[in-house]
PyMOL Python script that loads the backbone (N, CA, C, O; Angstrom):
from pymol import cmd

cmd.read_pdbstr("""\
ATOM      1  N   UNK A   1     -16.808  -4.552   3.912  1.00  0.00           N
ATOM      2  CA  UNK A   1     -16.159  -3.363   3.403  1.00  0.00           C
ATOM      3  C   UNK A   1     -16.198  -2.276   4.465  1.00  0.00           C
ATOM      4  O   UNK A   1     -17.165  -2.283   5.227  1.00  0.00           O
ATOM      5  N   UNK A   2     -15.221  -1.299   4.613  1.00  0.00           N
ATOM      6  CA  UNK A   2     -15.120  -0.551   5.152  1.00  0.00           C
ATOM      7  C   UNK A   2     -15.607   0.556   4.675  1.00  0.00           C
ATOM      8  O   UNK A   2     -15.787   0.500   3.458  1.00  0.00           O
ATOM      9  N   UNK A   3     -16.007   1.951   5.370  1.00  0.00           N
ATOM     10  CA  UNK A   3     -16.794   2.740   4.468  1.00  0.00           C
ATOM     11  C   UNK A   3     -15.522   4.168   4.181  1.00  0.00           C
ATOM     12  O   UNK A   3     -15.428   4.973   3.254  1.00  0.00           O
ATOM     13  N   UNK A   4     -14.570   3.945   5.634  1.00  0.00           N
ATOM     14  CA  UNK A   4     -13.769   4.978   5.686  1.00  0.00           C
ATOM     15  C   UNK A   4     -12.201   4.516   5.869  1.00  0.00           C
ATOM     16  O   UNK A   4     -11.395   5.446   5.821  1.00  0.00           O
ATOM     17  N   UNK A   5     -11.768   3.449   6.034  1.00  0.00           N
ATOM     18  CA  UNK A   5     -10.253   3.122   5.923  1.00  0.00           C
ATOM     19  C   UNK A   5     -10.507   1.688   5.055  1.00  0.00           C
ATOM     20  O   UNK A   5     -11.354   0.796   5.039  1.00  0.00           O
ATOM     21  N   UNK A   6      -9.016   2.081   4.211  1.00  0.00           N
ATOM     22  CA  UNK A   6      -8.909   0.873   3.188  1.00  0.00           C
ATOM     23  C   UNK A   6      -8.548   1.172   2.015  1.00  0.00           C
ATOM     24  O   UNK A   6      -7.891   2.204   1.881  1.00  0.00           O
ATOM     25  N   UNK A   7      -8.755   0.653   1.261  1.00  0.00           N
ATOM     26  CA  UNK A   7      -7.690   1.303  -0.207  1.00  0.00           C
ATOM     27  C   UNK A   7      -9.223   1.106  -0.876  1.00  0.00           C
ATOM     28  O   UNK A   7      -9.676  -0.017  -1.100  1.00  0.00           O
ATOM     29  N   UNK A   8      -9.826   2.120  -1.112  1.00  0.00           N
ATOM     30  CA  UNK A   8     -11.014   2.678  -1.936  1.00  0.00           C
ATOM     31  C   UNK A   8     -11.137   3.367  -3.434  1.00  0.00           C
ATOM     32  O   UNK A   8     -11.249   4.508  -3.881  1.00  0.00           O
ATOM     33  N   UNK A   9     -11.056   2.089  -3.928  1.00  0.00           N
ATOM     34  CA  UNK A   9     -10.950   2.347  -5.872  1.00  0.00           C
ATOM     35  C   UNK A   9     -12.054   1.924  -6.303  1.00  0.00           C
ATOM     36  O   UNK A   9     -12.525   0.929  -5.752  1.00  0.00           O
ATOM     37  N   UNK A  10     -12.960   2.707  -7.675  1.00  0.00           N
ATOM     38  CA  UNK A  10     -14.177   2.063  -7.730  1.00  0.00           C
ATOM     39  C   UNK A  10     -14.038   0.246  -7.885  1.00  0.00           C
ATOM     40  O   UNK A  10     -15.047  -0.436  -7.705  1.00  0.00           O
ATOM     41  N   UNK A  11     -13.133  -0.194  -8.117  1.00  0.00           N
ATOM     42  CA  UNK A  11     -13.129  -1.527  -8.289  1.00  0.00           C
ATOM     43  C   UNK A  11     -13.144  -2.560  -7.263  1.00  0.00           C
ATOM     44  O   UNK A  11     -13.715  -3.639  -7.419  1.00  0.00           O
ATOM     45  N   UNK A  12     -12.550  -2.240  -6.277  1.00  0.00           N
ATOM     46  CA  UNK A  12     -12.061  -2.681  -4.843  1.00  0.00           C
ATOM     47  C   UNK A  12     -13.532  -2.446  -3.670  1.00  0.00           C
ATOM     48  O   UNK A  12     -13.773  -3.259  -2.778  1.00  0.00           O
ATOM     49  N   UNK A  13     -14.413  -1.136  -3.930  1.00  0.00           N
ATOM     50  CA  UNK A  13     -16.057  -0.864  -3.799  1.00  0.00           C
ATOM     51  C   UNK A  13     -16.867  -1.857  -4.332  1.00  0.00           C
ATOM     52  O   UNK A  13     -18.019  -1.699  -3.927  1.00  0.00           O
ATOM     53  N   UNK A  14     -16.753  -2.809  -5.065  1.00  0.00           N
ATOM     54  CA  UNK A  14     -17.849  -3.075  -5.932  1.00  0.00           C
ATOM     55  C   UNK A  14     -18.694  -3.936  -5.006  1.00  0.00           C
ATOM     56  O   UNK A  14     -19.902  -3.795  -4.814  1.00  0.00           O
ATOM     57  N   UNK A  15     -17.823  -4.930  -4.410  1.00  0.00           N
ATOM     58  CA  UNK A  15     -18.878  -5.729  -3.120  1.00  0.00           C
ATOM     59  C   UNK A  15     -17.450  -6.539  -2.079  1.00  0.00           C
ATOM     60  O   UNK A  15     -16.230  -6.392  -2.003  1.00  0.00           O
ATOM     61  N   UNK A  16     -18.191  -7.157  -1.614  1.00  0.00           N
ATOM     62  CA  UNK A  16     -17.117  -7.711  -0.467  1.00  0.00           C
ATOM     63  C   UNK A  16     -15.768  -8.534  -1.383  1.00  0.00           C
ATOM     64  O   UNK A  16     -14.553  -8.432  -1.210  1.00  0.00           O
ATOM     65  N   UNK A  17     -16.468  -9.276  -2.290  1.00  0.00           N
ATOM     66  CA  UNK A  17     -15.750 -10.181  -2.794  1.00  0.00           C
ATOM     67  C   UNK A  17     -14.096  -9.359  -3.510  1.00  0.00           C
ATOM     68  O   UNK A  17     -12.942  -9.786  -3.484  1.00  0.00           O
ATOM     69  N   UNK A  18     -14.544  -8.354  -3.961  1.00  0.00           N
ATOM     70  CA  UNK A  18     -13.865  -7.240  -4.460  1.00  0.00           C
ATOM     71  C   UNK A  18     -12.802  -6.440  -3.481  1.00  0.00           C
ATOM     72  O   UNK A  18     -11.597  -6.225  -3.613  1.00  0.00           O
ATOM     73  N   UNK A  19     -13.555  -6.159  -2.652  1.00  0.00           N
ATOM     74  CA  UNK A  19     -12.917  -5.994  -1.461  1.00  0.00           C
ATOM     75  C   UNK A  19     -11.657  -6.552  -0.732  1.00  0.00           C
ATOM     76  O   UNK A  19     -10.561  -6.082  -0.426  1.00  0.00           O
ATOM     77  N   UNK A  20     -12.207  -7.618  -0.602  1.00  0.00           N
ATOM     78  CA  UNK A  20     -11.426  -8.579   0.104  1.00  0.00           C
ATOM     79  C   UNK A  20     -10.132  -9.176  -0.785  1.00  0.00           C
ATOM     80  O   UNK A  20      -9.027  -9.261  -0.249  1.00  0.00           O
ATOM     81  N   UNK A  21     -10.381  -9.665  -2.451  1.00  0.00           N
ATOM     82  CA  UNK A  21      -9.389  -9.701  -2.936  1.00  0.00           C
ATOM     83  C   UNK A  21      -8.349  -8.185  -2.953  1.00  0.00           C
ATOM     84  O   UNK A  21      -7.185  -8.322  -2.576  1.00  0.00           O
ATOM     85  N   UNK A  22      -8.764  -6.974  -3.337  1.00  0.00           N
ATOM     86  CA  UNK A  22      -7.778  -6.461  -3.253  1.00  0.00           C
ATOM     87  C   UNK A  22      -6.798  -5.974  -2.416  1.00  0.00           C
ATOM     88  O   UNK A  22      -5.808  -5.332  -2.766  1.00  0.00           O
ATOM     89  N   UNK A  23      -7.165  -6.362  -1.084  1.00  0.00           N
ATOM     90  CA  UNK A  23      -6.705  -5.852   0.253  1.00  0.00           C
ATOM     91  C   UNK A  23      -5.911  -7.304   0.847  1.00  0.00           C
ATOM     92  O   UNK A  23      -5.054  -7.340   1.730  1.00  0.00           O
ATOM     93  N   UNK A  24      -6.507  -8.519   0.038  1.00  0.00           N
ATOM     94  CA  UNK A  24      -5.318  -9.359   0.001  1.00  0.00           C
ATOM     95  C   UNK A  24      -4.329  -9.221  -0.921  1.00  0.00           C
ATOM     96  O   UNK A  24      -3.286  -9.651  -0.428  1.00  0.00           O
ATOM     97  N   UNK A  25      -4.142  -8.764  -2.196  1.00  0.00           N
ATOM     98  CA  UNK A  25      -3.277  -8.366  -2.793  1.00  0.00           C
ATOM     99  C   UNK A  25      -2.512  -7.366  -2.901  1.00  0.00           C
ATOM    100  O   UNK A  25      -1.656  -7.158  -3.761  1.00  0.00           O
ATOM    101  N   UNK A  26      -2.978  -6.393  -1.548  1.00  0.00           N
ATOM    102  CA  UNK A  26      -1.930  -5.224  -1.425  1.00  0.00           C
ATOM    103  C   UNK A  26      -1.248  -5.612  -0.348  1.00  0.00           C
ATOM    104  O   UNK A  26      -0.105  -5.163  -0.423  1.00  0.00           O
ATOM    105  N   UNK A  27      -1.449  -6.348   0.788  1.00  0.00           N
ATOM    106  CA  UNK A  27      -0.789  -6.501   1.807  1.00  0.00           C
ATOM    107  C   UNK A  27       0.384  -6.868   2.251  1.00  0.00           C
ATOM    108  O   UNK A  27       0.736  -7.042   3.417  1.00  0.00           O
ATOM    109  N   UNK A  28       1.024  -6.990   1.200  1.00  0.00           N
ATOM    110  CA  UNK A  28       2.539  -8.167   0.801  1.00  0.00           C
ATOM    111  C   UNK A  28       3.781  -6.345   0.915  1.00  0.00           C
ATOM    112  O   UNK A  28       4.658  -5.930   1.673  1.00  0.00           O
ATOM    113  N   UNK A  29       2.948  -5.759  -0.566  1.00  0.00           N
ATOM    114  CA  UNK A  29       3.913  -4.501  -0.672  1.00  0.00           C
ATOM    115  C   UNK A  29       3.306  -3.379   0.520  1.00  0.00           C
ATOM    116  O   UNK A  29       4.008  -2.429   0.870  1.00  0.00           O
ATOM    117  N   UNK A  30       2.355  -3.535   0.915  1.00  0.00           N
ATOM    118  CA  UNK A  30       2.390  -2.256   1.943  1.00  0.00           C
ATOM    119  C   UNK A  30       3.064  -2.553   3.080  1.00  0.00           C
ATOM    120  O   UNK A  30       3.708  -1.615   3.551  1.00  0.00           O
ATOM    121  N   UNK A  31       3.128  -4.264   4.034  1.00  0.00           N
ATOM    122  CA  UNK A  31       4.338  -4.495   5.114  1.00  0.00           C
ATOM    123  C   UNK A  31       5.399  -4.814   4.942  1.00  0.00           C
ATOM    124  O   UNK A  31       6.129  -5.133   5.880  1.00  0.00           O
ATOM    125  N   UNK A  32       5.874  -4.821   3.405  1.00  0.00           N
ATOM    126  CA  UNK A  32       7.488  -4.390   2.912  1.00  0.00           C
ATOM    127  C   UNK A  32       7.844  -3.396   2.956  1.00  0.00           C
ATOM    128  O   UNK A  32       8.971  -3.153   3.387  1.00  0.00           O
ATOM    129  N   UNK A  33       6.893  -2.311   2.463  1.00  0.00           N
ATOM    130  CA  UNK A  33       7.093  -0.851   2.240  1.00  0.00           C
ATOM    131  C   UNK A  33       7.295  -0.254   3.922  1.00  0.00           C
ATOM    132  O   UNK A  33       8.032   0.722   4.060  1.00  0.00           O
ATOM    133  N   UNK A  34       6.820  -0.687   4.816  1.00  0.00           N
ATOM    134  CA  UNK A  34       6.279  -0.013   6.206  1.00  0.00           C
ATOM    135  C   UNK A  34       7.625  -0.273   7.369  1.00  0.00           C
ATOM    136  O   UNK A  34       7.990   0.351   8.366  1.00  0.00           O
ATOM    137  N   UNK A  35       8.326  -2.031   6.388  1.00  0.00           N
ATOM    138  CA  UNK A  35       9.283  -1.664   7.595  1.00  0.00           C
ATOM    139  C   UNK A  35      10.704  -1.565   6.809  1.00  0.00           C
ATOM    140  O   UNK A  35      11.787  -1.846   7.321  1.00  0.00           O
ATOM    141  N   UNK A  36      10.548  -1.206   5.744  1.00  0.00           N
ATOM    142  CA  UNK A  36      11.946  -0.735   4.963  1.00  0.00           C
ATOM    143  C   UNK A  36      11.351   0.799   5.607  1.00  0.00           C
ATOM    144  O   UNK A  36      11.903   0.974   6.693  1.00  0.00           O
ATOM    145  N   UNK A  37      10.741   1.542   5.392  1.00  0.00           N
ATOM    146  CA  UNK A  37      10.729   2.791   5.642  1.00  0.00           C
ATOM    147  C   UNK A  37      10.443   3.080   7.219  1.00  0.00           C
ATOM    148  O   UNK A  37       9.885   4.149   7.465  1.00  0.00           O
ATOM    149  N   UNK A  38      10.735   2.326   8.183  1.00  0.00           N
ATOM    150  CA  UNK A  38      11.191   2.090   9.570  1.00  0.00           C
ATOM    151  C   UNK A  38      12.652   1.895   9.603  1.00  0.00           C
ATOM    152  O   UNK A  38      13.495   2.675  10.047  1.00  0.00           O
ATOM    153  N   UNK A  39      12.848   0.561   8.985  1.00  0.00           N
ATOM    154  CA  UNK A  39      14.296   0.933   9.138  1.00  0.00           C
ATOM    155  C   UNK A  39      15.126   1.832   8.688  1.00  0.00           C
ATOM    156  O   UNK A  39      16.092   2.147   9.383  1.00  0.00           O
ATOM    157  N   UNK A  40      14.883   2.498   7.271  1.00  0.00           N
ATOM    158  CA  UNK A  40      15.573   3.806   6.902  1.00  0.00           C
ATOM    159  C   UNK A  40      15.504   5.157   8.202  1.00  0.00           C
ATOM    160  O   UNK A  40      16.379   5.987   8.450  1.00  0.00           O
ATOM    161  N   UNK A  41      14.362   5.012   8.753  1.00  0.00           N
ATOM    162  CA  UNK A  41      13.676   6.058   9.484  1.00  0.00           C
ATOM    163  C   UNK A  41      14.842   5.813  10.870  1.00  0.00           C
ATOM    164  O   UNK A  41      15.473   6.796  11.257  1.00  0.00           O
ATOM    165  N   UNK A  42      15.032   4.585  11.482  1.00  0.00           N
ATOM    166  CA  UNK A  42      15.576   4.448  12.268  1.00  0.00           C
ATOM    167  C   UNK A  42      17.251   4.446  12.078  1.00  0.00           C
ATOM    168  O   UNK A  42      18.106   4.881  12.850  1.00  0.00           O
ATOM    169  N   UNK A  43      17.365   3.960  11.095  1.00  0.00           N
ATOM    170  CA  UNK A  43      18.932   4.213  11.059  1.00  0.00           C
ATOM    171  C   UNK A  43      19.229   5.540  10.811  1.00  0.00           C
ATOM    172  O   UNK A  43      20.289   5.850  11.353  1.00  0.00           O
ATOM    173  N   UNK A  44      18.517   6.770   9.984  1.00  0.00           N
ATOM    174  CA  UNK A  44      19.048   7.664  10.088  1.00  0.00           C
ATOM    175  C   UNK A  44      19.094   8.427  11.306  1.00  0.00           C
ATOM    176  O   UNK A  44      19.606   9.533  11.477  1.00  0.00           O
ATOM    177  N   UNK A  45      18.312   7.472  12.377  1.00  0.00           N
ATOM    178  CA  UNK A  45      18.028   8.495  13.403  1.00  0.00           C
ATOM    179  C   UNK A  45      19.207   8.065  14.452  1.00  0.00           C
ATOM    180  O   UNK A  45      19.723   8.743  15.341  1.00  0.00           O
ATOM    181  N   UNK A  46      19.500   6.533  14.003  1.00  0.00           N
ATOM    182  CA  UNK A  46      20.587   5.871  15.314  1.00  0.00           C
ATOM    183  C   UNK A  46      21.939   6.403  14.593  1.00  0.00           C
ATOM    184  O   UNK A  46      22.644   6.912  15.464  1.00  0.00           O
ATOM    185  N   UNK A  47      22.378   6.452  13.685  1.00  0.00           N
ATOM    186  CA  UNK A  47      23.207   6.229  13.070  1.00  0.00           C
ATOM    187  C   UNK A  47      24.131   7.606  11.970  1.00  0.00           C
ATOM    188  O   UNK A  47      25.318   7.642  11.645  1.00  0.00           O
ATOM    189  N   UNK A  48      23.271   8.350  11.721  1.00  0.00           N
ATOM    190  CA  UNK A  48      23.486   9.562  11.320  1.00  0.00           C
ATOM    191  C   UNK A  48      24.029  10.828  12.501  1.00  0.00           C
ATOM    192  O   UNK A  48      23.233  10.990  13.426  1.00  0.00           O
ATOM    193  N   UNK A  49      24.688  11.288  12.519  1.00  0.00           N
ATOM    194  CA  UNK A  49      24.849  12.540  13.941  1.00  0.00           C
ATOM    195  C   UNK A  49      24.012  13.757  13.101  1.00  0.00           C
ATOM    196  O   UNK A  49      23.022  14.054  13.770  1.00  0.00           O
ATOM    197  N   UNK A  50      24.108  14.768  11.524  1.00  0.00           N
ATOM    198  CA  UNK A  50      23.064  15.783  11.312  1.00  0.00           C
ATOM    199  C   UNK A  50      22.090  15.551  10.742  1.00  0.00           C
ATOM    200  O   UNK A  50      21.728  14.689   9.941  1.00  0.00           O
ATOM    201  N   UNK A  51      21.521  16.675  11.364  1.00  0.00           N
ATOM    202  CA  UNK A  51      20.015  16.615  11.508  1.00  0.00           C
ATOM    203  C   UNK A  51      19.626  16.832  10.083  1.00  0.00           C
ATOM    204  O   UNK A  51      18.541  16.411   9.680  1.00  0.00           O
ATOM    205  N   UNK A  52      20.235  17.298   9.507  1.00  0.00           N
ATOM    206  CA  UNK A  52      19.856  17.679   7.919  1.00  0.00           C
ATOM    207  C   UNK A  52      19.715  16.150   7.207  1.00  0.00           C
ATOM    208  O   UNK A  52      18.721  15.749   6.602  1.00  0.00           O
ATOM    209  N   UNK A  53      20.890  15.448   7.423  1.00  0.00           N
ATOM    210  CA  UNK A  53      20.932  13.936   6.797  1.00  0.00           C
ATOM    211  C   UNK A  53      19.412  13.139   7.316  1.00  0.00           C
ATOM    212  O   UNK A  53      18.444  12.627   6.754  1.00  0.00           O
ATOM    213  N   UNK A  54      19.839  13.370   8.640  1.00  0.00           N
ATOM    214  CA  UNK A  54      18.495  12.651   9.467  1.00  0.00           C
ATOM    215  C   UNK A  54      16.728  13.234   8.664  1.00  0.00           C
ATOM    216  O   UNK A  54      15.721  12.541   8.522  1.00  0.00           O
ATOM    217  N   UNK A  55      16.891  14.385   8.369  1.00  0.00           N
ATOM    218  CA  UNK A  55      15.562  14.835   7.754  1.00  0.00           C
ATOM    219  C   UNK A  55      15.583  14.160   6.116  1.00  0.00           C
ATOM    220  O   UNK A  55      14.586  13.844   5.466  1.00  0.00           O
ATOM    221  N   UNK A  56      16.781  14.069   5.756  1.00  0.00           N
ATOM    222  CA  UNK A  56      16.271  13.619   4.107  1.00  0.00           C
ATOM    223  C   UNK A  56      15.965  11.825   4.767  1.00  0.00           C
ATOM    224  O   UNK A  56      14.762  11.570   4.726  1.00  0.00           O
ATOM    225  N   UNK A  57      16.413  11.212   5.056  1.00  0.00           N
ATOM    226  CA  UNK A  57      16.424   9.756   5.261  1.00  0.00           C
ATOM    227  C   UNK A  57      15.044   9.707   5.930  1.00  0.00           C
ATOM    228  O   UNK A  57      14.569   8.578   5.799  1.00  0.00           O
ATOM    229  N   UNK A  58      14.210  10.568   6.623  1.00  0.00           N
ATOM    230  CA  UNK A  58      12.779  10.457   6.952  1.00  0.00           C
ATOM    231  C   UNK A  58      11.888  11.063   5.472  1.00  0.00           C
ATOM    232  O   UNK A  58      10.839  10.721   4.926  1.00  0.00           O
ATOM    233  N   UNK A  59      12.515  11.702   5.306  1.00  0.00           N
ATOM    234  CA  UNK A  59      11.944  12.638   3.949  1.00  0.00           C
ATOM    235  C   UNK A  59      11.588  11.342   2.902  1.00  0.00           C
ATOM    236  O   UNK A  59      10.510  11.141   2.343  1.00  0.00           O
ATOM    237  N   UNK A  60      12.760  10.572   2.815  1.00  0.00           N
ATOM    238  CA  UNK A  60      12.846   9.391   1.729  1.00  0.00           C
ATOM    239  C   UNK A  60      11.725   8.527   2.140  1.00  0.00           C
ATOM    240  O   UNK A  60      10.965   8.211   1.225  1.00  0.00           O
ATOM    241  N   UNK A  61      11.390   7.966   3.602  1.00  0.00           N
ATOM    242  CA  UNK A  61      11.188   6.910   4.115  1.00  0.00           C
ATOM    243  C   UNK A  61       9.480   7.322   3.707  1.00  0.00           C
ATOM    244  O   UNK A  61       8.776   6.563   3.042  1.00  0.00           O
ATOM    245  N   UNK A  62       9.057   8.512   4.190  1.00  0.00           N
ATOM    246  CA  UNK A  62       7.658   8.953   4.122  1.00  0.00           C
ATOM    247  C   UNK A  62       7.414   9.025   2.225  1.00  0.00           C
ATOM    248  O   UNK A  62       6.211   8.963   1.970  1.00  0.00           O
ATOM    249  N   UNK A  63       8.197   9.126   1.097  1.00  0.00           N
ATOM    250  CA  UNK A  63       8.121   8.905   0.093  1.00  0.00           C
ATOM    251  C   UNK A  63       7.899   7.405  -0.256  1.00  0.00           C
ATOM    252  O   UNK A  63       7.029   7.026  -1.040  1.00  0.00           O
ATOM    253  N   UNK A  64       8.985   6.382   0.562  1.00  0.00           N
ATOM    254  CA  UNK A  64       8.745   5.217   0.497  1.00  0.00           C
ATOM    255  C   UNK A  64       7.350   5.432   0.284  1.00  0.00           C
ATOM    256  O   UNK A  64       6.936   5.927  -0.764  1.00  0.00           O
ATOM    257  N   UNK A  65       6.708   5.134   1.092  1.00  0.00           N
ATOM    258  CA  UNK A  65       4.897   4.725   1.623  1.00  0.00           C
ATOM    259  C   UNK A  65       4.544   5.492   0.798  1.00  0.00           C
ATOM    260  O   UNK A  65       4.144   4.665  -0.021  1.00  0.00           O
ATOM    261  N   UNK A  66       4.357   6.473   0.322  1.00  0.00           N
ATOM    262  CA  UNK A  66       3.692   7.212  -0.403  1.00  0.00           C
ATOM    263  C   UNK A  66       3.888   6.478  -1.974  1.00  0.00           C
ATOM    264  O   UNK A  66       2.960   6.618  -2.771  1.00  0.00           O
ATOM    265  N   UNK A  67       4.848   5.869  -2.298  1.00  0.00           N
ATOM    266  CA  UNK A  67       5.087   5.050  -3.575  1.00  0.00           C
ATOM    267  C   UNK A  67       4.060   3.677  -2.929  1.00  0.00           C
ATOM    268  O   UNK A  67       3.134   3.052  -3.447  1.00  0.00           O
ATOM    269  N   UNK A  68       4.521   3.609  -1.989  1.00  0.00           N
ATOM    270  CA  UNK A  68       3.713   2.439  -1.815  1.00  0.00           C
ATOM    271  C   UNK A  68       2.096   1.834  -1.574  1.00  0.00           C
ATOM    272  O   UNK A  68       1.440   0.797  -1.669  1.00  0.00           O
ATOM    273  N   UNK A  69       1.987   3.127  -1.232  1.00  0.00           N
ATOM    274  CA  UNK A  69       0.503   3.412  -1.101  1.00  0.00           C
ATOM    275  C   UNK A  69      -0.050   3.274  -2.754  1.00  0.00           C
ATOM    276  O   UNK A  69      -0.748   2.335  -3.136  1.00  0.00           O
ATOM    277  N   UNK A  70       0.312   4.156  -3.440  1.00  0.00           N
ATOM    278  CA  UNK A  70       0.016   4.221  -4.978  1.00  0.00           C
ATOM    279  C   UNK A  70       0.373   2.820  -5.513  1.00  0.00           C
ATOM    280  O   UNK A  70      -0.472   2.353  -6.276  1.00  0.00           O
ATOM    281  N   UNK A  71       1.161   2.264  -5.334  1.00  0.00           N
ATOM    282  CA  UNK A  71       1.592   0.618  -5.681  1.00  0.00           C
ATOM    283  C   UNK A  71       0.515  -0.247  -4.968  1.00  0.00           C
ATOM    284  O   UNK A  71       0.032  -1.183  -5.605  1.00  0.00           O
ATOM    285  N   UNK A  72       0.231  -0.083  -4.093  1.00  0.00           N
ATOM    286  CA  UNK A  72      -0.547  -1.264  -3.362  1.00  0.00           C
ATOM    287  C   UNK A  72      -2.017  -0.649  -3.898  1.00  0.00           C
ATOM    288  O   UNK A  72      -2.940  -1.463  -3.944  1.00  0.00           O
ATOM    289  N   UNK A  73      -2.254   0.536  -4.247  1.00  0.00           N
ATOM    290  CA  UNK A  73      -3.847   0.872  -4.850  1.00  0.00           C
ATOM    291  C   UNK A  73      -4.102  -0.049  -5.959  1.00  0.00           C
ATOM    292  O   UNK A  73      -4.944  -0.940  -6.072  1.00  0.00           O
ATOM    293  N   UNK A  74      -2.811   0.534  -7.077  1.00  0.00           N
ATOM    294  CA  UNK A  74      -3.049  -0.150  -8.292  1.00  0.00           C
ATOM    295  C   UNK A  74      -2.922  -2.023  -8.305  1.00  0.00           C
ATOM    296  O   UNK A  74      -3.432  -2.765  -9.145  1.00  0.00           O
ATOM    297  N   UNK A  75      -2.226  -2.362  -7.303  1.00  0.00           N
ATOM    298  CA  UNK A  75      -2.705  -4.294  -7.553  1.00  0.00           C
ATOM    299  C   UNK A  75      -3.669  -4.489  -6.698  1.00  0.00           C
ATOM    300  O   UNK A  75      -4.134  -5.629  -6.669  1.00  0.00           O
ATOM    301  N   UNK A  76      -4.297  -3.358  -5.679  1.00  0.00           N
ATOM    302  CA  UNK A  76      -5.905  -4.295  -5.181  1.00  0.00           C
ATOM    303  C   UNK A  76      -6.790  -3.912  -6.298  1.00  0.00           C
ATOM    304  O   UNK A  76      -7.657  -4.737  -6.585  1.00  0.00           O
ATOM    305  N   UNK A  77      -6.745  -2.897  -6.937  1.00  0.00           N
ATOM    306  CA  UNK A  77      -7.605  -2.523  -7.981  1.00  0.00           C
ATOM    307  C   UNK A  77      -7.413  -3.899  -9.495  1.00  0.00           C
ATOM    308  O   UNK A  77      -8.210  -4.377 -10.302  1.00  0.00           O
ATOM    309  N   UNK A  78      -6.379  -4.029  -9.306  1.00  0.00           N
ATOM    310  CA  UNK A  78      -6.029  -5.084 -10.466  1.00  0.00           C
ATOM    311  C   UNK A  78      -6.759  -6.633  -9.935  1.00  0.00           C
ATOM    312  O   UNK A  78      -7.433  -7.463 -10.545  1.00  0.00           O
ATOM    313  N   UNK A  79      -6.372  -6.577  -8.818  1.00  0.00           N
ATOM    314  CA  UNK A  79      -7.144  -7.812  -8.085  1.00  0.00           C
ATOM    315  C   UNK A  79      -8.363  -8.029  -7.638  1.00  0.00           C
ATOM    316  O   UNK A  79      -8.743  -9.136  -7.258  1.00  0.00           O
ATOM    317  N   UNK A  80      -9.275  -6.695  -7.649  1.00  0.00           N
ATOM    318  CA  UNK A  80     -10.326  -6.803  -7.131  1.00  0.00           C
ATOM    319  C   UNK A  80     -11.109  -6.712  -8.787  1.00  0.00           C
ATOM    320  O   UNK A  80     -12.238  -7.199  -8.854  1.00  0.00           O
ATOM    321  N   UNK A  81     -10.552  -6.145  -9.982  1.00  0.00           N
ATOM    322  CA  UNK A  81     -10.864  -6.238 -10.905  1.00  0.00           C
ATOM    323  C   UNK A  81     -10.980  -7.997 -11.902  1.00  0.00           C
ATOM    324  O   UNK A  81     -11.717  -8.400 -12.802  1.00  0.00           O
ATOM    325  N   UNK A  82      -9.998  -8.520 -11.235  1.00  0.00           N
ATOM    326  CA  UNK A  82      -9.429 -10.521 -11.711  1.00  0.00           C
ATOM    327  C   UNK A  82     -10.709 -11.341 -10.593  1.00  0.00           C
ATOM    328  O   UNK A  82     -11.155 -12.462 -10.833  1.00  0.00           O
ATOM    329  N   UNK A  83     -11.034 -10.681  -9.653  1.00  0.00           N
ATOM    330  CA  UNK A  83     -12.088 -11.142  -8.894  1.00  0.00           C
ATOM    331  C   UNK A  83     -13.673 -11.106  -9.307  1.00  0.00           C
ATOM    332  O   UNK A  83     -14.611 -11.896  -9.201  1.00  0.00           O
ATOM    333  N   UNK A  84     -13.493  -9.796  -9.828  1.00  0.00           N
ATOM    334  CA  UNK A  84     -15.214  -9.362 -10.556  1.00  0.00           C
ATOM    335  C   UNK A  84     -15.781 -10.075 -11.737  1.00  0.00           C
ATOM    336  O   UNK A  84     -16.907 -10.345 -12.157  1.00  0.00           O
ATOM    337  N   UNK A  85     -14.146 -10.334 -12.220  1.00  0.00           N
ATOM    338  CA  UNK A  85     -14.370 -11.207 -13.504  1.00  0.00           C
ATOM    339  C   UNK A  85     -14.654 -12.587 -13.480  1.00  0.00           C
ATOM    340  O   UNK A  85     -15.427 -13.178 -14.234  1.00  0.00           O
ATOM    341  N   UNK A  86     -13.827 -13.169 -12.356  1.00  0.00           N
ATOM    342  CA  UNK A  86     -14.315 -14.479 -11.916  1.00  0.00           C
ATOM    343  C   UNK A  86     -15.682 -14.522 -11.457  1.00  0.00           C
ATOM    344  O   UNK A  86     -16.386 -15.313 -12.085  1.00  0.00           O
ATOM    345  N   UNK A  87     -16.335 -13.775 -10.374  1.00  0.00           N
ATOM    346  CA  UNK A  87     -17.454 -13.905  -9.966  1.00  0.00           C
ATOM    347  C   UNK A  87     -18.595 -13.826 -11.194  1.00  0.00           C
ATOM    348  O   UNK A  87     -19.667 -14.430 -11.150  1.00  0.00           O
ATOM    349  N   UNK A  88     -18.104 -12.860 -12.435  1.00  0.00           N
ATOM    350  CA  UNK A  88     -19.776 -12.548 -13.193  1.00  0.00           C
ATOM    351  C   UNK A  88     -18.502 -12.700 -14.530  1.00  0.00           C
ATOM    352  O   UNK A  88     -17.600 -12.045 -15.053  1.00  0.00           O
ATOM    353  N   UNK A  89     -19.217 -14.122 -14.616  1.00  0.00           N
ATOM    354  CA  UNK A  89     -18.202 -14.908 -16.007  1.00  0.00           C
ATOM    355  C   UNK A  89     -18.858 -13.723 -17.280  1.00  0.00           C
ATOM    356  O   UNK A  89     -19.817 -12.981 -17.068  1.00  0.00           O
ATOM    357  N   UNK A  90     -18.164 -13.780 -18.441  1.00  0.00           N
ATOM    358  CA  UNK A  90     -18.582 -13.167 -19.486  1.00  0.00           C
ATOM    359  C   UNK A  90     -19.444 -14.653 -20.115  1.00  0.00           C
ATOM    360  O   UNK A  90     -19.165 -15.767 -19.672  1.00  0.00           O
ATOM    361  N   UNK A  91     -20.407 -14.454 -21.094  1.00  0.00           N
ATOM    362  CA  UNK A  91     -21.324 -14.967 -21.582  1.00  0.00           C
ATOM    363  C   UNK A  91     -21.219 -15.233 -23.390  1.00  0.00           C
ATOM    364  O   UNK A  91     -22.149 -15.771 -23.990  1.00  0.00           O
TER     365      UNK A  91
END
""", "prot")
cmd.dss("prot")
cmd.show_as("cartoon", "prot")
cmd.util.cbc("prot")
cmd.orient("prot")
């Protein structure tokens, strides 16, 4: 576990095992999210001539990630939660 980068939910904290599942289960939507909001970022920059257009299409792109960030919290937390449960069976 990391103490300072990483997607840090009490659930995803609990131990490595926790850890590790949820940071495999965010990794799918955060390098979808990273290069859709590259390519938005870049086409408005190749492809647009004002600067006003060019600022909302970065404006959007940095929202991208920011949805995505919040999306990829909630399924390592979901996953590191399907992990805790596997590790410490109910009785």
């Amino acid at each position: 576990m990391n103490p300072w980068l990483g997607i840090r939910t009490s659930k995803t904290m609990v131990n490595e095992v926790t850890w590790q599942a949820g940071h495999r289960a965010a990794v799918q939507p955060m390098w979808v999210s990273g290069i859709a909001a590259a390519a938005i970022s870049l086409a408005g920059l190749l492809f647009l001539d004002s600067p006003a257009t060019q600022t909302v299409m970065a404006l959007m792109a940095c929202a991208l990630l920011l949805v995505a960030v919040i999306y990829g919290a909630k399924v390592a937390n979901v996953a590191a939660a399907q992990a805790l449960v596997v590790e410490k069976p109910r009785r």
